[in-house]
C-alpha positions, 0 to 999 in steps of 0.5 A: 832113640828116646820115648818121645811121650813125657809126660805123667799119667793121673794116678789114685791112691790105694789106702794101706795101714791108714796110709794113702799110697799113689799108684798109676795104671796104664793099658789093658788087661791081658789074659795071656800076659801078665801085669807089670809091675814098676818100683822106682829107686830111693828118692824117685816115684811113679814118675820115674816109670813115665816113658815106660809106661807109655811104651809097655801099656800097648802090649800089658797091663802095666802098674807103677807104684810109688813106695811108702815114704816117696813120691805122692805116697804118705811119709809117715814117721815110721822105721823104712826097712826092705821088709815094709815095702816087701809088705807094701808090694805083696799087700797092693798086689793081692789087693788092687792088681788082683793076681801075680804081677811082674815086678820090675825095679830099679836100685832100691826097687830092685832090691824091694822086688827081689825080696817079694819075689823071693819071700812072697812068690805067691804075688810074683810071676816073674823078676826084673832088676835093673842096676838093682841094690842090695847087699851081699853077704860078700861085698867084694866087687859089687862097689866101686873100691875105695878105702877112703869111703868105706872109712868115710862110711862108717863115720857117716853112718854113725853121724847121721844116727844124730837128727841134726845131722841128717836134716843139714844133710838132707837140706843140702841134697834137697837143693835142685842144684845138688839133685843136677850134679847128683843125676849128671853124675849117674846118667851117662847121657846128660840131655836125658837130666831135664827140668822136668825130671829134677822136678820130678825128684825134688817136688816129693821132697817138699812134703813134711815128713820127707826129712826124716824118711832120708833120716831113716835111711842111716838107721834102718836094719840091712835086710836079708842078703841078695845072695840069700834071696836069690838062692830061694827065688823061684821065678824067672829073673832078667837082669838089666845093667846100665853099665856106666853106673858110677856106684857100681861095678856092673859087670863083676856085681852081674856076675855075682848075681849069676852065682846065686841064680844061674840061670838068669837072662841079662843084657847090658846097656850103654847107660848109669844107673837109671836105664828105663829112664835114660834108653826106655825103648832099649828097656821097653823092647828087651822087657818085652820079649823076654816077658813074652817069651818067659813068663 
């Protein structure tokens, strides 16, 4: 059954590094329960949290973020890099959430979050991942196999170092209709992709300086390696997966998080890539209890 409330809550916005930063806060503060702490995938925001806001604000206090570069956030000409964002999350916790939060990510917010939770424990009470990304140092398994892409990858990568390059490409992905195939490829329930959510991704898009945040992409350093991160990361972590995920192997990347961090909870899910968005009460039920229950 799907969270029936849709729509977005008013947000404001926190100013760091002279850059404004969109934020949104839902329910009360709890002294025996920690905050929450949402961080959306590349090319979504706040928006993305929207049913989980509304389903986990009745038990924590809850906050969702929008990360430098997407959402309503600036989109300055900056190099993107784990570590910025890392910096992002571990400032706006100290400075506007006032103590240790949850963080809870999904794709390159998992990613963002595992790096805070690992390099900053000071800022993180607790981790969760959701079809999270990241590289291992060893990749075998964690992607989907395919000689031809790896090849195609390497070209593109070394393509998209050129401007040109990376403003046709982003044009072309910017088109609402390319955001439709691109989201009914990773949902694996098609009602889920409405007018409203394709809005939701494209809108941000519109900003200026969103074509050279995507450039970025193609040219920022990897960061540390997910295996190193969960080697030195200390607090309790819950692994969601949407197992229908095209882009990735689900179970054989869950095991391998397993190896570095054995103690783990995970729970997979009839779902792609974007769980909390596509089952929230699913999301919203198992976050809850293992949060009270772990943290």
């Amino acid at each position: 059954m799907q969270a029936t409330q849709t729509a977005a809550i008013p947000g404001q916005y926190w100013h760091w590094r002279q850059q404004p930063i969109y934020y949104v806060k839902a329910g009360d503060r709890q002294s025996q329960r920690p905050p929450l702490l949402l961080v959306h995938g590349f090319g979504a925001s706040t928006d993305h949290w929207r049913k989980n806001l509304a389903g986990l604000s009745q038990d924590f206090e809850v906050w969702a973020i929008d990360l430098l570069g997407f959402g309503r956030s600036a989109k300055p000409d900056w190099q993107y890099s784990g570590d910025l964002w890392r910096d992002q999350l571990h400032d706006f916790i100290s400075d506007v959430i006032g103590r240790p939060a949850v963080l809870v990510g999904n794709s390159l917010g998992g990613y963002v979050s595992l790096c805070v939770a690992s390099q900053r424990p000071d800022a993180a009470a607790g981790l969760v991942l959701i079809n999270s990304a990241g590289p291992f140092t060893d990749i075998q398994g964690t992607t989907k196999p395919d000689p031809i892409r790896e090849v195609m990858g390497r070209f593109v990568q070394v393509l998209f170092q050129q401007d040109w390059a990376s403003f046709l490409l982003f044009k072309y992905v910017q088109q609402k209709s390319v955001i439709r195939r691109t989201l009914e490829q990773v949902y694996l329930d098609k009602s889920a992709v409405t007018e409203q959510l394709i809005e939701e991704v494209y809108r941000p898009s519109c900003d200026a300086g969103a074509p050279k945040v995507f450039a970025s992409v193609f040219r920022t350093p990897q960061g540390e390696k997910v295996d190193v991160l969960l080697s030195q990361m200390p607090r309790p972590l819950l692994m969601l997966w949407g197992e229908a995920d095209p882009w990735i192997n689900a179970r054989e990347r869950g095991a391998k998080f397993r190896q570095y961090h054995p103690q783990l909870t995970e729970y997979y899910l009839r779902a792609g890539h974007c769980p909390h968005d596509e089952v929230p009460d699913q999301v919203n039920e198992l976050l809850r209890t293992w949060v009270l229950n772990q943290v």
